[in-house]
C-alpha positions in Angstrom: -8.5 -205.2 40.4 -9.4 -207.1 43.5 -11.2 -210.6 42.7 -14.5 -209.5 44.2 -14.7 -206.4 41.7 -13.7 -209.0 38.6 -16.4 -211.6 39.2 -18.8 -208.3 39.9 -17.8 -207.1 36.1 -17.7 -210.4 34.8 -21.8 -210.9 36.1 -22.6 -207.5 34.4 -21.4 -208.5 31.1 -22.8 -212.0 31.3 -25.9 -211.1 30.0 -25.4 -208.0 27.9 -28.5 -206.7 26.1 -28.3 -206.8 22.4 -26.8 -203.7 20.8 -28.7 -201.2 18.8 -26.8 -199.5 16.0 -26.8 -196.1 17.2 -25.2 -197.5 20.5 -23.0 -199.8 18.7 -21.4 -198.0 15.9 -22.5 -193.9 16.4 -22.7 -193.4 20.2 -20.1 -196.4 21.4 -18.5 -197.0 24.9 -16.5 -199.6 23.6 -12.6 -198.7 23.9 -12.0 -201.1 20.4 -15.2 -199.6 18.5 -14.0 -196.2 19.7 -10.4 -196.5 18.7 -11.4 -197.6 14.8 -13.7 -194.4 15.0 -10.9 -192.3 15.5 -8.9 -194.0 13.3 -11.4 -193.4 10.5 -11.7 -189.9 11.3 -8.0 -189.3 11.4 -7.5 -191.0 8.1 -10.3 -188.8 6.2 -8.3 -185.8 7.7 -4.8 -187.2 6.8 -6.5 -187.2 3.2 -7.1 -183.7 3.2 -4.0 -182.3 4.9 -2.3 -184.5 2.6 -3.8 -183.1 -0.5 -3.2 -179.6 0.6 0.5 -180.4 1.1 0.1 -181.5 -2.8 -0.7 -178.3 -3.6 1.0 -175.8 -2.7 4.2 -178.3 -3.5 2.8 -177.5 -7.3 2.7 -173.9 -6.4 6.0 -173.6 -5.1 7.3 -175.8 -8.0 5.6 -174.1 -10.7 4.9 -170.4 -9.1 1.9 -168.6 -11.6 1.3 -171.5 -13.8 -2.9 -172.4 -14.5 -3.5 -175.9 -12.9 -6.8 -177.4 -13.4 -6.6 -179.0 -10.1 -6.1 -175.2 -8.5 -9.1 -174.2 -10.6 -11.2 -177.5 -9.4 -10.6 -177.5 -5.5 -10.1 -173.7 -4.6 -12.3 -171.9 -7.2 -12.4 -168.2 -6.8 -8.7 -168.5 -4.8 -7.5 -169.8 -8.0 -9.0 -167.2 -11.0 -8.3 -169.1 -14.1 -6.4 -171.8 -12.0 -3.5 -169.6 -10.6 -3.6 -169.8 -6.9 -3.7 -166.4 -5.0 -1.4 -165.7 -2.6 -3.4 -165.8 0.2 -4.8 -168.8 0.3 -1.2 -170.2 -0.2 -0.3 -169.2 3.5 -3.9 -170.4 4.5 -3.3 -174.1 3.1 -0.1 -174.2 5.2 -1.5 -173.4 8.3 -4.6 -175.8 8.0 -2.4 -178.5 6.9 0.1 -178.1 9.9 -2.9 -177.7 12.5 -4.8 -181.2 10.6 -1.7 -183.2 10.6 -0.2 -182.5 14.2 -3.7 -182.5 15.8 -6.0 -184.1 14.2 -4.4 -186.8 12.0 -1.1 -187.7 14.6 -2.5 -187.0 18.0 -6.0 -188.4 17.3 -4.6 -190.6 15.0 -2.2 -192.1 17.5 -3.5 -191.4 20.8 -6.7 -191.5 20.2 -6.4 -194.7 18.5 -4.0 -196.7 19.7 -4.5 -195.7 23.3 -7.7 -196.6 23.1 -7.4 -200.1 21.3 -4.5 -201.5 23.5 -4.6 -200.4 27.5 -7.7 -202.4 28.4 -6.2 -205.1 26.3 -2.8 -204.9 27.3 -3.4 -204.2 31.2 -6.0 -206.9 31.3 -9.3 -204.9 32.1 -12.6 -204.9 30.5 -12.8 -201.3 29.2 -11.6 -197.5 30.3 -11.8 -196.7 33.1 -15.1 -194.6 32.0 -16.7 -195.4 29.1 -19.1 -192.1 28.9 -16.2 -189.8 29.5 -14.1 -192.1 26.6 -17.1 -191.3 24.1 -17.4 -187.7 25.2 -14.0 -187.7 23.9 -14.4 -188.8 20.4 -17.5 -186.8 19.5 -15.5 -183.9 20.5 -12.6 -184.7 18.7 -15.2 -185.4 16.1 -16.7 -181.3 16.7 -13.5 -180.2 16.5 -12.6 -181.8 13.1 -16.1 -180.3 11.4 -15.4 -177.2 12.8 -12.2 -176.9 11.5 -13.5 -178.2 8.1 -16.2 -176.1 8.0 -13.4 -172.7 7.8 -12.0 -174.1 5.1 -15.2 -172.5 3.3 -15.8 -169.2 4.8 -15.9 -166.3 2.2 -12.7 -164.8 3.9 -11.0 -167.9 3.8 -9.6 -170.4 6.4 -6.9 -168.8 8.9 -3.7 -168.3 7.7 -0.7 -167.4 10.0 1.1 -170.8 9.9 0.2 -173.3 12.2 1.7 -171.9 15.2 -0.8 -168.3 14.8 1.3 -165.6 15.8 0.1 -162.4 16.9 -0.1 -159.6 15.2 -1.6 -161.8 12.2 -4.0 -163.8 14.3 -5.0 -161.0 16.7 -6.4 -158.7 14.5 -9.2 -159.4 12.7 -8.7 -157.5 10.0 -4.9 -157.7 9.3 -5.6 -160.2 6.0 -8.6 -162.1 5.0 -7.0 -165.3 6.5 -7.5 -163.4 9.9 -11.4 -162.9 10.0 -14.0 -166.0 10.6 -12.0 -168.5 9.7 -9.2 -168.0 12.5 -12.1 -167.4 14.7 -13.2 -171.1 14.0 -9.7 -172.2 14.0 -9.6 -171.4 17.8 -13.1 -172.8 18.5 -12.2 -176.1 17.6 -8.9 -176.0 18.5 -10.4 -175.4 21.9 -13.1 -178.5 21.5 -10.0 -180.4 20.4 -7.7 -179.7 23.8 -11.0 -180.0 25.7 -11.3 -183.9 23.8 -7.4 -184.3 24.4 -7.9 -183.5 28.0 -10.9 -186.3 28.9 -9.4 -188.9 27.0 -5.5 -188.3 29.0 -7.5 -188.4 32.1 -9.3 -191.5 31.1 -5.9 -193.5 30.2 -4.0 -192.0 33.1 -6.8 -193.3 35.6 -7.2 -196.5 33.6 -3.3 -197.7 33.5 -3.2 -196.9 37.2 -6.2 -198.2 38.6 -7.3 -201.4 36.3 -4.4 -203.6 35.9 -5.1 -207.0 36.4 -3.7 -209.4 39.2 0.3 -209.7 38.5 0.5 -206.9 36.2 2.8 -204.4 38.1 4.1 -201.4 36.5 7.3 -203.1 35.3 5.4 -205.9 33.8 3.6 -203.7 31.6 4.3 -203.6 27.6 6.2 -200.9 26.7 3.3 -198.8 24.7 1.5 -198.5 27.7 4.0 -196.9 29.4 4.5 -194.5 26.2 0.3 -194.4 26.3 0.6 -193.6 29.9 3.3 -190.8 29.7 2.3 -189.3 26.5 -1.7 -188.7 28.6 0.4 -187.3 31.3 2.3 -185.0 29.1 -0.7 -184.0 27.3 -2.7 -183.2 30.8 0.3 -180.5 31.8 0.6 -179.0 28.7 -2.7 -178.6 27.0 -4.2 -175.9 29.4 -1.8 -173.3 28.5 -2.7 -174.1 25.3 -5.9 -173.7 26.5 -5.1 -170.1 27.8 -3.6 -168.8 25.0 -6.1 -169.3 22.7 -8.8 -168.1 24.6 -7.0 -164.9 25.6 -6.2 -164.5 21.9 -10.1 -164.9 21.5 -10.4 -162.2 24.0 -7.6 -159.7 21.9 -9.4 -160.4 18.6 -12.9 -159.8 19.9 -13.2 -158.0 23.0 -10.5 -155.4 22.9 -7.9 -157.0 25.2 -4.3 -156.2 24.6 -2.4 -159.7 25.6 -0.3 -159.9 22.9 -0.3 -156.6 21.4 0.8 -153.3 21.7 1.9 -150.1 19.5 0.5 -151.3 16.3 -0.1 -149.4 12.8 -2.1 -149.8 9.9 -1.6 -148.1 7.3 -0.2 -144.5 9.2 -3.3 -145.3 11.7 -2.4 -145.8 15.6 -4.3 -148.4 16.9 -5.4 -148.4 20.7 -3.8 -151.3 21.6 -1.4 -150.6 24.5 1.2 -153.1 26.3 1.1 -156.3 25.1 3.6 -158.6 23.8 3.6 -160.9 20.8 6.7 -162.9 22.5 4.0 -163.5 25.6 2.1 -165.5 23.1 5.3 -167.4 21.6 6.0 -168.5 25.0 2.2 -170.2 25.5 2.4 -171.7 22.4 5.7 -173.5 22.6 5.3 -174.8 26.2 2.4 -176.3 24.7 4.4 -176.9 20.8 7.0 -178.7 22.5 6.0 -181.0 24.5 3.1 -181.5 22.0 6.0 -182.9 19.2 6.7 -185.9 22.1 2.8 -186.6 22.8 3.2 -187.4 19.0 6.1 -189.4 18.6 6.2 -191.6 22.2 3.1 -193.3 21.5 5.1 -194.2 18.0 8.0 -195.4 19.6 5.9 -198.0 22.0 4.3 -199.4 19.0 7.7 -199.8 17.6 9.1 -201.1 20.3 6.3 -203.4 20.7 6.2 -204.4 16.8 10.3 -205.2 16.9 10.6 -207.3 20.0 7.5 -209.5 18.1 8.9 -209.2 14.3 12.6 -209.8 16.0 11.5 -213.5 18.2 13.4 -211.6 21.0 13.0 -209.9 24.0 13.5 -206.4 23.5 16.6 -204.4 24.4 17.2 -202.6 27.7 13.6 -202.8 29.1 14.0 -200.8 32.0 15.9 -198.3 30.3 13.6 -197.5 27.9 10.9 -196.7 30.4 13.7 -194.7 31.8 14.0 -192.6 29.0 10.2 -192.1 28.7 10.0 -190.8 32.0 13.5 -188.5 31.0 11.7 -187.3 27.7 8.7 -186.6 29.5 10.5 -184.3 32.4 12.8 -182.7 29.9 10.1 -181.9 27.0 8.7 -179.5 29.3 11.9 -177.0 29.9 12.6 -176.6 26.3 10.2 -174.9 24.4 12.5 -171.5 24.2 14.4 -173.1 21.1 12.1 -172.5 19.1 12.7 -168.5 19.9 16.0 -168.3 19.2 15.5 -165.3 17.1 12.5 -163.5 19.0 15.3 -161.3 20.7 15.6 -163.6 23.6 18.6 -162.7 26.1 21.9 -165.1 24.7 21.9 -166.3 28.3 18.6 -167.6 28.4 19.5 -169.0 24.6 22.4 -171.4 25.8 20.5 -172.5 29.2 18.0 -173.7 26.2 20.6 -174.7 24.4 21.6 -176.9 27.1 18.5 -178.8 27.7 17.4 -179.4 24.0 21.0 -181.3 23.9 20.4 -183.3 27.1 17.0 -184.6 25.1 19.0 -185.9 23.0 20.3 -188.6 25.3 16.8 -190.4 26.3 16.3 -190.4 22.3 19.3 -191.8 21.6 19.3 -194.4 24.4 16.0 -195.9 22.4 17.5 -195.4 19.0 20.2 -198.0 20.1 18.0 -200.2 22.1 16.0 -201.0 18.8 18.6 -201.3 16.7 20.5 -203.5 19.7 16.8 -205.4 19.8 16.5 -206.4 15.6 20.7 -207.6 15.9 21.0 -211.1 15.6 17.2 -211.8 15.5 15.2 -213.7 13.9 13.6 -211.0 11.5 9.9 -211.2 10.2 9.5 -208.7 7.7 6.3 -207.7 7.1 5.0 -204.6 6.6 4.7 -203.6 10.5 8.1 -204.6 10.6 9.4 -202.0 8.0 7.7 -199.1 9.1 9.0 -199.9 12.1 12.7 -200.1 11.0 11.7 -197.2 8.8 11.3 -195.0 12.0 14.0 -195.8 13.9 15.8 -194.4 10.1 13.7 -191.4 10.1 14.0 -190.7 13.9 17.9 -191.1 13.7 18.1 -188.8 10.6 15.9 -186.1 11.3 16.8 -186.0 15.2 20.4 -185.2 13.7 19.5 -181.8 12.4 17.9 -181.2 15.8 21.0 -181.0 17.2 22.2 -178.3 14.6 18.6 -176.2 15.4 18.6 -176.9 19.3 22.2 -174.8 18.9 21.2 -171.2 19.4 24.6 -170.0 17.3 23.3 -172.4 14.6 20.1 -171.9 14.4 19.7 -168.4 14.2 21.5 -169.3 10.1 18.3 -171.6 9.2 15.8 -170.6 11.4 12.7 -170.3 8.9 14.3 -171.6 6.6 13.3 -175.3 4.1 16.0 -176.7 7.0 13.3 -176.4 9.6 11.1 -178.1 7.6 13.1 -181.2 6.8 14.2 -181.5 10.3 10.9 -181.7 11.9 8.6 -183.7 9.0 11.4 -186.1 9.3 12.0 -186.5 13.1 8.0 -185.8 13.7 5.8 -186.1 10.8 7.5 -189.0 8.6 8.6 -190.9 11.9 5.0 -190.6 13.5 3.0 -191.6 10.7 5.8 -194.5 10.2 4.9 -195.7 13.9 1.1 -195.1 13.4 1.4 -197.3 10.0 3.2 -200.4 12.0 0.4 -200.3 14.4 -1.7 -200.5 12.1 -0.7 -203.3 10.1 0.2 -205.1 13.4 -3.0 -204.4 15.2 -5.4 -204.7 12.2 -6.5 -207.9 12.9 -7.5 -207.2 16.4 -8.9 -204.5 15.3 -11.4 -205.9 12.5 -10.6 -209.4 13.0 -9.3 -209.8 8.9 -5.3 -209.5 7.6 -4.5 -206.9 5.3 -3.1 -207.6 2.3 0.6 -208.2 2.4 1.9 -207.4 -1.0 0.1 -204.5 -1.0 1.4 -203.4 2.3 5.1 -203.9 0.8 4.3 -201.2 -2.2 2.8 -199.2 0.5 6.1 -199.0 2.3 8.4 -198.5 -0.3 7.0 -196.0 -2.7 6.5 -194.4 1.2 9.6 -195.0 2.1 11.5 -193.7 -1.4 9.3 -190.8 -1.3 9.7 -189.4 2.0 13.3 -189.3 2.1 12.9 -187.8 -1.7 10.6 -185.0 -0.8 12.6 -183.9 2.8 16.2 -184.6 2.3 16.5 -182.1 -0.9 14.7 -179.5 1.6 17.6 -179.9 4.1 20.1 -178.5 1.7 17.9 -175.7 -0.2 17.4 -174.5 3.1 20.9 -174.2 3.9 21.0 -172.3 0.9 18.7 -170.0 2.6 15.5 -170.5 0.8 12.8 -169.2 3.3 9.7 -171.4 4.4 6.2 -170.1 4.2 6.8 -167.7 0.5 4.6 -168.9 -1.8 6.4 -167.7 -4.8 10.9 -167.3 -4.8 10.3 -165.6 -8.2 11.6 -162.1 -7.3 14.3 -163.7 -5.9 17.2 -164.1 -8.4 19.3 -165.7 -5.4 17.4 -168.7 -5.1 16.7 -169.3 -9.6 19.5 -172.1 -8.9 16.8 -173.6 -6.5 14.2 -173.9 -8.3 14.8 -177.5 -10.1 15.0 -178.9 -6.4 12.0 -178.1 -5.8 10.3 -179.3 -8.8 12.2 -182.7 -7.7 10.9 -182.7 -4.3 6.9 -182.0 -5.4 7.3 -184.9 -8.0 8.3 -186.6 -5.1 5.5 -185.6 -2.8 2.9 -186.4 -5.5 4.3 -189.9 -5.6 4.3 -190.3 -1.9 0.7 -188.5 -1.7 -0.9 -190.7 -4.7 1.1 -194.2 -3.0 -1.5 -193.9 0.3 -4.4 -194.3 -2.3 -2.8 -198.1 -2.2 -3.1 -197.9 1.7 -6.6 -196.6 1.6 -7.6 -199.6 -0.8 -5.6 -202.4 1.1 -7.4 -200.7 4.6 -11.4 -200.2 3.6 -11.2 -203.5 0.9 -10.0 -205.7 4.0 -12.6 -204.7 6.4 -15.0 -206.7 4.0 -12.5 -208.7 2.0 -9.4 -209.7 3.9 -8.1 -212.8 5.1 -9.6 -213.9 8.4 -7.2 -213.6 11.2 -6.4 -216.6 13.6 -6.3 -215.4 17.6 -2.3 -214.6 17.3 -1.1 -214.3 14.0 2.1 -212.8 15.5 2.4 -215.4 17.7 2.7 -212.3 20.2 3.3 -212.8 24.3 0.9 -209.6 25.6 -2.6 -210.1 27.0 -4.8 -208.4 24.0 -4.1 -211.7 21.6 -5.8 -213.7 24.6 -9.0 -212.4 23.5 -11.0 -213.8 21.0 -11.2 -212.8 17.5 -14.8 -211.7 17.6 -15.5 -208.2 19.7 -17.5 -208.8 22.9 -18.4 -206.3 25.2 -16.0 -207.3 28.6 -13.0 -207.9 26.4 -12.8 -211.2 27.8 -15.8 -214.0 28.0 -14.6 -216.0 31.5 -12.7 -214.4 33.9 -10.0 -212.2 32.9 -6.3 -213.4 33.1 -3.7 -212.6 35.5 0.1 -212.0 34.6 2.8 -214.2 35.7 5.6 -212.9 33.4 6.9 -209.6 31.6 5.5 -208.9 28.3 8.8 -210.0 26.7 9.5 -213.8 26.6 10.3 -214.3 23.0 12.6 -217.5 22.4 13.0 -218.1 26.2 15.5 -221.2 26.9 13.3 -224.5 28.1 10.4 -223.6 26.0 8.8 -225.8 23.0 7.4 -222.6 21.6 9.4 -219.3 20.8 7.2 -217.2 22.6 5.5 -217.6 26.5 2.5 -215.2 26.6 2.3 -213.1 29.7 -0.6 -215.2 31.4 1.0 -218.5 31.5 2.7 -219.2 35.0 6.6 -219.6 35.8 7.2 -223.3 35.9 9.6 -225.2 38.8 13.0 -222.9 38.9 12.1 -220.7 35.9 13.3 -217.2 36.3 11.6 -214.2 35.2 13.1 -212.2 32.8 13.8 -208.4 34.1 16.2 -206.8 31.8 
C-alpha cells in the first residue's frame, strides 16, 4: 500500500461518523464485527448439529427403546418416543451438511479469516467491505434455510450428507427426498454463493493490502493457510455449484443427469442415460478438497498458537508454506478415493491410490514441524495451547487410517463401514474444531477485548479431549468388524449382537463430550460481559494485530499504520531484553533477520 493511499485512508477514518446500531451490529463492514457474527452463527449451528449427533448415538445404542428426549424434539417422528426410521437417516445428513459447512467452514473461514488478515497484513479492513457483509448475510440465508427443512411435513433431506442420486433425484423415492432436499440445495447454493464472495475478498485482500515490508514470506503462517484455503475454495465450489443445480434440474424439470433405467415398484420410469457415478464425481472434486478448506485454516492457527505458547520461532517456516502450496495442488487430483467401490476401473484406483499417499507427505512435513517447534520450549499451557497440541494428536491419529482408506485393496474391506467414520471425525471433524477452539481462546481477547476464563477452559479441554478419542477410537474397531455406517438399527443382525456394548460405550461418551461444550458456551457468552479485561498483548505475541489497541475502531489502527521490518517469528531472539521482537520494530546495527 503505497504511502499516498495510507495517509488517504488514514483522513477517511479520522473523523468517522458515529455508528448507528443497525450499521454497527446488524448490517457491519467491519472485518472484526463481522468475524464474531459468524462465529456466533456457527456456534448456534454447532449446537444443533451437535445435539442431533446425540441422538441418534441413543438410537443406535438403545435401537426401539421410548426416550422422552425423542418424544420432546422430533414429535410425530418419534410416536410414543421411538424414533422412526426415517428421520434417523434424515438427522445424519443434516448433521454432516451443518458441521462441515456451516459450523467448520463458516466457523473457521469465515471467522478467523475475517478477524486476522487486515490485522495480520497490516491494512485497515477487506479489501471490500460491502462484498465482505454480502457474505455473511448469505451465509446467514443459507443457515435459516437450512433450519427451516428441518420442519417441513415430509421431513428434512435424508440421503447422507454427500446426496446421492437416485435418493436425492427423485422426489418421491422417500419422504426425506421431497421439500426438504429441495431446500437443502437452495441454501446449499446461497452457502457456495457466500463461500465464493468472501474467498474472493481474502484472496484480493492478502495480495493487494499488505503493508510496507510485509512481503509474502514475512507473512504469519495463518494467512498463508487463509490465503490458500480461499483459493482452494474459489476452484472447487463451482462444481459444487453445478451439481447441485443440475440435480435441481433432474428432480424438477425432467432432466436425466444422473439417472437412467430406474424402477419403482415394477413401474419404468422415463429417465434415460444418466449416471449416478456422474454425480459422485461433482461431489467429491468439490468433497475433497472441501476436507482441506477445513482443516488448513486449523493448522495456521495452530501453528500460530505454538510458536507463541512455545517462546520460539516455529519450525521449518518455509517448509510449511511449502506444504500448503503441496496440499493445495494435490487436494484437487484425489477425490476418486472416495469411489473405490462405485465400479471404478482398478487402473484408475491405484493412480488414486498414488496421489492420496503422496498427500500424505505435505501432512506429515507439518505434523513434525510442530512437534519439532513445542521440543525444548518454553511451554505455556493454556487452553489455546492444548487444543493445539490436541490437534497435532488427532491429525497424526486419524491421518493414519487415511493411509489404510486412500489404499484401494484396503478400502474396498471398510468402505461404509464405523472405520470411515472414525477416520474422518478424527483427522477432520475432532482436529478442526480442536484448531477452531485454540483460536478461539487465543484470539478472544482481540476479539471482545476480555480473557476467558482459564479454569474453565482446562475442563473444557479435557472432558473434550477424553471424550473424543472415547466416542471415535471404539468406532475404528467395530468397523473393522464390519458394522455398517448409516443403519439406524443392527438388531436383525445377529453378526454384529457382540457389538452392541461398544456402542452403548461410545454414546455415553458422546453425551459427555456433547453436555462438556455447555461449559464452553458459559465460559464464551458470560466473558463477553464478565471477563477479565485484556491488556494489548497478553501473549506477549510478535504479529501486527496485538499492535492495535484494545478498543475496536473503525481503521484498525488510529495513526498511521505500521510497517514490517521482521518475520512474524522472533520469539527469544539472541541480543534482546525481551523474549519476543514484534514484527514492526526495526533490525538494529548487524542484526540478522531470521528466514528459516
Amino acid at each position: 500500500m503505497s504511502a499516498h493511499a495510507d495517509t488517504h485512508a488514514h483522513d477517511d477514518h479520522g473523523h468517522h461518523h458515529k455508528e448507528r446500531f443497525v450499521t454497527k451490529y446488524i448490517f457491519s463492514q467491519d472485518h472484526k464485527m463481522i468475524a464474531k457474527q459468524y462465529l456466533i452463527t456457527g456456534t448456534l449451528m454447532g449446537i444443533i448439529g451437535i445435539l442431533m449427533s446425540i441422538m441418534f448415538r441413543m438410537q443406535i445404542a438403545w435401537p426401539q427403546e421410548p426416550n422422552v428426549l425423542f418424544e420432546a424434539l422430533l414429535g410425530k417422528w418419534a410416536p410414543e418416543g421411538v424414533m422412526d426410521a426415517d428421520i434417523y437417516l434424515a438427522l445424519v445428513t443434516i448433521h454432516g451438511t451443518i458441521m462441515v459447512f456451516f459450523v467448520l467452514t463458516a466457523g473457521l473461514s469465515g471467522t478467523f479469516s475475517n478477524l486476522l488478515i487486515p490485522l495480520q497484513i497490516g491494512a485497515r479492513d477487506m479489501a471490500s467491505g460491502f462484498l465482505n457483509m454480502v457474505s455473511y448475510w448469505l451465509f446467514f440465508l443459507s443457515s435459516i434455510v437450512m433450519v427451516i427443512s428441518l420442519f417441513v411435513e415430509a421431513g428434512p433431506a435424508a440421503a447422507g450428507w454427500t446426496i446421492y442420486p437416485p435418493l436425492s433425484a427423485l422426489p418421491l423415492a422417500q419422504g426425506g427426498s421431497g421439500m426438504g432436499m429441495t431446500l437443502w440445495l437452495v441454501s446449499m447454493a446461497i452457502f457456495i454463493a457466500s463461500s465464493l464472495l468472501g474467498s474472493l475478498n481474502y484472496v484480493v485482500t492478502v495480495l493487494n493490502l499488505r503493508t510496507k515490508g510485509m512481503s509474502m514470506t514475512r507473512l504469519p503462517l495463518t494467512i498463508w493457510t487463509f490465503f490458500i484455503t480461499a483459493v482452494i475454495g474459489i476452484i472447487s465450489f463451482p462444481v459444487l455449484l453445478s451439481a447441485a443445480l443440475l440435480l435441481i434440474m433432474d428432480r424438477s424439470f425432467g432432466t436425466s443427469f444422473f439417472l437412467s433405467d430406474i424402477f419403482i415398484q415394477g413401474e419404468v420410469l422415463h429417465y434415460q442415460g444418466g449416471s449416478p457415478v456422474l454425480f459422485e464425481h461433482l461431489f467429491w472434486f468439490l468433497g475433497h478438497p472441501e476436507v482441506y478448506i477445513v482443516i488448513l485454516p486449523a493448522m495456521g492457527l495452530v501453528s500460530e498458537i505454538m510458536a507463541s505458547n512455545s517462546r520460539k520461532p516455529i519450525f521449518g517456516y518455509r517448509a510449511m508454506i511449502a506444504s500448503i502450496l503441496a496440499i493445495a495442488f494435490l487436494s484437487t487430483i484425489v477425490w476418486g478415493h472416495h469411489m473405490f467401490v462405485s465400479g471404478m476401473n482398478p487402473f484408475l484406483g491405484s493412480v488414486f491410490t498414488f496421489t492420496t499417499l503422496l498427500i500424505a507427505i505435505p501432512s506429515a512435513v507439518k505434523a513434525f514441524n510442530w512437534i519439532t517447534t513445542l521440543w525444548k520450549g518454553n511451554l505455556q499451557m493454556n487452553p489455546a495451547m492444548l487444543f493445539s497440541i490436541g490437534f497435532v494428536s488427532t491429525f497424526i491419529t486419524g491421518g493414519l487410517t487415511g493411509i489404510i482408506l486412500g489404499d484401494s485393496a484396503l478400502d474396498i474391506n471398510v468402505h461404509d463401514t464405523y472405520f470411515v467414520v472414525a477416520h474422518f471425525h478424527l483427522v477432520m471433524g475432532i482436529s478442526a474444531l480442536y484448531g477452531m477452539f485454540a483460536g478461539i481462546y487465543h484470539w478472544y481477547p482481540k476479539m471482545f477485548g476480555r480473557m476467558l476464563n482459564k479454569n474453565l477452559g482446562y475442563i473444557h479441554f479435557w472432558i473434550t479431549a477424553v471424550c473424543a478419542y472415547g466416542v471415535f477410537f471404539p468406532m475404528h474397531f467395530i468397523g473393522m468388524a464390519g458394522l455398517p455406517r448409516r443403519y439406524y438399527t443392527n438388531t436383525n443382525f445377529p453378526l454384529f449382537d457382540d457389538l452392541a456394548n461398544v456402542n452403548v460405550v461410545i454414546t455415553m461418551f458422546a453425551i459427555i463430550g456433547g453436555i462438556a461444550q455447555i461449559v464452553y458456551l458459559y465460559n464464551f457468552f458470560i466473558s463477553i460481559f464478565y471477563g477479565k479485561k485484556a491488556s494489548q498483548n497478553p501473549w506477549s505475541s510478535t504479529t501486527l494485530e496485538w499492535t492495535t489497541p484494545v478498543e475496536h475502531i473503525h481503521g484498525n489502527w488510529p495513526g498511521d499504520i505500521p510497517h514490517v521490518h521482521r518475520w512474524p517469528y522472533d520469539y527469544s531472539k539472541p541480543g534482546h531484553d525481551v523474549d519476543f521482537v514484534p514484527q514492526n520494530i526495526p533490525l538494529k546495527d548487524g542484526e540478522e533477520e531470521l528466514q528459516h
